[in-house]
C-alpha positions in Angstrom: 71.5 102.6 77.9 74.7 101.1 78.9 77.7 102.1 77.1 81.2 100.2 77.2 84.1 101.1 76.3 87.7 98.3 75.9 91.1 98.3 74.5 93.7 96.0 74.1 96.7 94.7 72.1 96.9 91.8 69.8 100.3 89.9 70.2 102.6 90.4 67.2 102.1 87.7 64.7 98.7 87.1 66.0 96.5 89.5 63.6 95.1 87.1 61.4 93.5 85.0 64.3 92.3 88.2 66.2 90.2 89.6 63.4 89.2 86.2 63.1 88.2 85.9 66.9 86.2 89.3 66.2 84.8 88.5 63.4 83.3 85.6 65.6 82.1 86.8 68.7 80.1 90.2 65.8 78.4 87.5 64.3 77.0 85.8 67.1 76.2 88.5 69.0 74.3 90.2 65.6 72.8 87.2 65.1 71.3 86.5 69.2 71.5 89.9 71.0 68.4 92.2 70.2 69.5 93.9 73.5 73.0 95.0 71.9 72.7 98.6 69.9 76.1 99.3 69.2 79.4 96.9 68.8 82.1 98.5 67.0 85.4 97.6 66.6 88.9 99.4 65.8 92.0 99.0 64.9 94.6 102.0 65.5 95.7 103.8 62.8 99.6 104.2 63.8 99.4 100.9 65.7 97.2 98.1 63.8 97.7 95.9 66.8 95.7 98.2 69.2 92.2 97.4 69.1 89.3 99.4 70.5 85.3 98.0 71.0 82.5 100.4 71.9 79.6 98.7 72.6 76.2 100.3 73.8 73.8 97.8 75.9 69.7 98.3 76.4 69.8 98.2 80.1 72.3 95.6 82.3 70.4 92.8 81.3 71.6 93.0 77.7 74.9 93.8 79.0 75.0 90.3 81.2 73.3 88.6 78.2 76.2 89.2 76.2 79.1 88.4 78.8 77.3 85.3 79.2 77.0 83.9 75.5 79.3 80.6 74.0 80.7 83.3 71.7 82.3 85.5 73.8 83.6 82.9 76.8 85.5 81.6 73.6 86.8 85.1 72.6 88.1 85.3 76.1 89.6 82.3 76.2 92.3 84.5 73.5 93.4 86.2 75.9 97.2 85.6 76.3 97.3 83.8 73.1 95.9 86.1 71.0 95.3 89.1 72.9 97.8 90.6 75.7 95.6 90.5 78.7 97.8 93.1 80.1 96.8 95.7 78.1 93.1 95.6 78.8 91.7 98.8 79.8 87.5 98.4 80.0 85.5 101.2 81.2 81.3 101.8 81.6 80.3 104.8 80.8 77.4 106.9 81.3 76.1 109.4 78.1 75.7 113.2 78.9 74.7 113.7 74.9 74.3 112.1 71.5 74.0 112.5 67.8 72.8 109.2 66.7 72.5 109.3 62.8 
């Protein structure tokens, strides 16, 4: 399993067409990406504009799947319309233990 973790910003006055670029790219990946396990998204509590993914992959091929699909090259076209591409922070990360419920 391959677990990946990203934050970013959304620019101010952009909100309504972030969640709707999310709301996107979880559909088509739900609907064409047996290989994905987990794709969760966030919002911060104190800052609303802060958003957070955590996604877990089968094995790297799922992972590449994903990167690859019509759905997310859209989603990253957002970036520095949407989404402050300055803020991104993505990091892979490898699971020492679980509880998966």
């Amino acid at each position: 399993m391959h677990t990946i973790t990203a934050e970013f910003r959304i620019i101010e006055g952009k909100e309504a067409e972030a969640e709707a670029a999310i709301k996107k790219v979880v559909a088509g990946l739900e609907a064409n990406e047996p290989g994905a396990l987990k794709y969760i998204w966030h919002r911060g509590v104190k800052d609303p504009n802060q958003v957070f993914v955590f996604e877990i992959y089968r094995d790297d091929e799922a992972r590449e799947q994903h990167r690859g699909t019509p759905y997310m090259t859209e989603f990253q076209a957002h970036f520095g319309t949407v989404f402050d591409p300055a803020t991104v922070k993505v990091i892979r990360h490898e699971r020492i233990a679980a509880v998966d419920r």
